[in-house]
N, C-alpha and C positions, 0 to 999 in steps of 0.2 A: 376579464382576462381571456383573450379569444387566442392567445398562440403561448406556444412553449416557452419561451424566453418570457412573457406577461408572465407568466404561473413561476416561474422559476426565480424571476424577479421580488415576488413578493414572499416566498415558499423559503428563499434562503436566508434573511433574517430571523423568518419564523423560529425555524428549525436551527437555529444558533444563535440567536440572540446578537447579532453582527451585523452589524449594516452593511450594503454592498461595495459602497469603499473603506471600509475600513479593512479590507484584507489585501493583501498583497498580491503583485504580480507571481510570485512565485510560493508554491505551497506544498506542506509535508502532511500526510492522510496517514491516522492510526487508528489501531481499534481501543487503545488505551489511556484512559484517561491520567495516568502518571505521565506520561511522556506528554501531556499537553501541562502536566503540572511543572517538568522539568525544566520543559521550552520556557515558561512564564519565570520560573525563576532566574535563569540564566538571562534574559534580559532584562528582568524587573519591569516585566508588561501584567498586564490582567488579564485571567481566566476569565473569557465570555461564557453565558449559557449554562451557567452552571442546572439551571432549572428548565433548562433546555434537553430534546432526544442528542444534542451535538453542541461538544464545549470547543470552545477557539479560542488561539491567543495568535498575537501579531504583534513585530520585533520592529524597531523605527527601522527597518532597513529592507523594507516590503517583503518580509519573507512570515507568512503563515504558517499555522499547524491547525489541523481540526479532526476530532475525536468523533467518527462516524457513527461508529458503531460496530458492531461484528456482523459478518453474513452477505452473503452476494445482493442480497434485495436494499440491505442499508449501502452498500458499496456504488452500486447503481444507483438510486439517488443522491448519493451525494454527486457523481457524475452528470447529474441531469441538473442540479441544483448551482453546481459552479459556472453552468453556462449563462448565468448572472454578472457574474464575475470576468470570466474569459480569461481564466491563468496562463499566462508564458509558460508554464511549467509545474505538473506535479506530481512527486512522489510518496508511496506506498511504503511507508515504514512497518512490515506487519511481521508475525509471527508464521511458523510453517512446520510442520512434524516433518522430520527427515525418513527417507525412503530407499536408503541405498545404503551400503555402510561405510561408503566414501565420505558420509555425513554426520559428522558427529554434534552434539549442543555449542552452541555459539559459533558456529560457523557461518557467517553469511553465503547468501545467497541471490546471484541476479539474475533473474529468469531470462531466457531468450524467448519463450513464450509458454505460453497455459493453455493446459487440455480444458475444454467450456465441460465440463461436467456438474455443471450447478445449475444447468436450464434457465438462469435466469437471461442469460445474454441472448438467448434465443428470440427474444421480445426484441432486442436490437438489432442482431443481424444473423443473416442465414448460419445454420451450423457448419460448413462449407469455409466460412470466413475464420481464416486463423486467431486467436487474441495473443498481439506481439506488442511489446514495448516500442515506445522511441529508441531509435538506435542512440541518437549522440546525446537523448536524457543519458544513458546507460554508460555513455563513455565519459560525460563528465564524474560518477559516479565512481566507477574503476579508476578511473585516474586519483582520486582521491583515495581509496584502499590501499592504491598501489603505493601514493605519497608516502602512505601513513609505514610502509610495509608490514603488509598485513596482507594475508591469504584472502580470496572467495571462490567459491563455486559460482558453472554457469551449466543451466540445464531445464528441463522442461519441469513445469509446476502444474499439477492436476488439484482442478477445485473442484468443489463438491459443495451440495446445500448439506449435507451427511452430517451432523454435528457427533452426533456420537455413535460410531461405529467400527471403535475397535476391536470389537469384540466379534465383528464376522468376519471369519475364514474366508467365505467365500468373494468378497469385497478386500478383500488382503490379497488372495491370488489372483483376481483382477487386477491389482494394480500393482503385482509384480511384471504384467504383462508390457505394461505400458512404456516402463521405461523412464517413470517420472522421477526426479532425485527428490523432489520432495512435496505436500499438499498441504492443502487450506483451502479458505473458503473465501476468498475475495479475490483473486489475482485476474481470475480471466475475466472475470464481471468489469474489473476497472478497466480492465485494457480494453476490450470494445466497447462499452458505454463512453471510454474516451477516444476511441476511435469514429465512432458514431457523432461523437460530440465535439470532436476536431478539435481534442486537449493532448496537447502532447504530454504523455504520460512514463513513468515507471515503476521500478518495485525494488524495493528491498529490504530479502526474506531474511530474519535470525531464526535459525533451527531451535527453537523449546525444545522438542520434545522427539524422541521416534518409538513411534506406534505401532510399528511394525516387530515388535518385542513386547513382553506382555513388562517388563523390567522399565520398558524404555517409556509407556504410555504418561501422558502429563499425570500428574498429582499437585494440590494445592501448598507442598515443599517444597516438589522439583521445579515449579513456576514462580515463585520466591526465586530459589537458586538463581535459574538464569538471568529471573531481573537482575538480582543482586550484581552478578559478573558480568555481566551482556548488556544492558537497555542503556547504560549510557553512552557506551562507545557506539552503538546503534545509533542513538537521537543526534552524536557527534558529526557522524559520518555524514547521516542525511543533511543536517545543516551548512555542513562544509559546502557539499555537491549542488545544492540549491542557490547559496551565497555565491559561490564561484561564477556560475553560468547568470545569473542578476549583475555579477558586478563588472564581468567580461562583455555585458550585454550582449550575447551570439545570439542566433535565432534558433532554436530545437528541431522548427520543418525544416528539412535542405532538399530540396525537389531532384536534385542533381552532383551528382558525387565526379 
């Protein structure tokens, strides 16, 4: 295995138990393994990998989901790992603590872009280099919220490798500086691993939790809760936005507007 695509080629069945056609041009990335259990039901497909770092299920209508993991360094490989595959299209179904109080729980969220504050994207491209979504991923996306009538935000997204750090002050008044509506720990890693990797890509954030209140921080209730009311209309949205653009067959790059 002497180049990238050899190592990625053999590294992504490893790492999901999936063979490289068996997934679809079009794909939805979570960090939770219900929403790959929901997808499987909803089609009456099979949960891949289950004994696998990464479970997968795929819909007879090419449209994938796969359970990466949490954290910019599992986010980032799976980015490195699709360029096996070479998807038309994928989006980022993930979770994100609200930061503003324009933001409340179950509000989505579509970034226009993410602060790289998780160092891991720095391995891909100069810090210099914005991490920005596909635009017209983004517009099939809204168009489908709006269908539905249904609200979203749009605003900037600060990641961070920081897993658990609600509790400093002083990393809270940093990121009231910033401006960010709301954080986690994947968004900017996907966007330039797939800008790097020429996937056209997207994201879309459901508010769990805000951190930014000591009332507001997740707990193992309040994360129940929001599945409970929130994860399916989530997993909906995303498959609508993904199906649509698969069945319109458009292209996502447009070099020219």
């Amino acid at each position: 295995m002497k180049t990238k695509l050899d190592i990625a080629k053999n590294w992504l069945p490893r790492y999901t138990g999936t063979e490289i056609d068996e997934f679809g041009d079009y794909m939805l990335l979570t960090n939770f393994h219900d929403y790959v259990t929901k997808f499987a039901e909803l089609f009456k497909c099979e949960v891949n990998g289950l004994n696998k770092p990464m479970q997968t299920a795929t819909n007879n209508k090419g449209l994938s989901i796969i359970n990466f993991g949490i954290g910019s360094a599992n986010a980032a490989t799976i980015m490195d790992l699709l360029i096996a595959r070479n998807p038309k299209g994928v989006l980022f179904l993930g979770k994100c603590g609200g930061l503003k109080r324009s933001t409340e729980l179950g509000h989505f969220i579509l970034p226009i872009a993410a602060i790289r504050g998780e160092g891991t994207s720095n391995d891909y491209m100069p810090p210099e280099v914005p991490a920005l979504p596909s635009f017209k991923l983004h517009k099939f996306v809204s168009n489908i919220i709006i269908n539905r009538k249904l609200e979203y935000r749009t605003g900037v997204i600060y990641t961070t490798n920081r897993r658990l750090w609600e509790w400093d002050k002083n990393f809270k008044k940093y990121l009231r500086t910033l401006g960010a509506i709301g954080i986690d720990m994947e968004t900017a890693t996907l966007f330039i691993a797939g800008y790097k990797n020429q996937i056209a890509r997207g994201a879309l954030l459901l508010v769990s939790d805000l951190p930014m209140m000591a009332e507001g921080i997740k707990t193992g209730e309040s994360d129940k809760l929001v599945t409970k009311k929130f994860v399916d209309l989530h997993l909906q949205i995303g498959i609508e936005a993904m199906s649509d653009i698969g069945n319109k067959g458009e292209q996502i790059k447009h070099f020219m507007y």
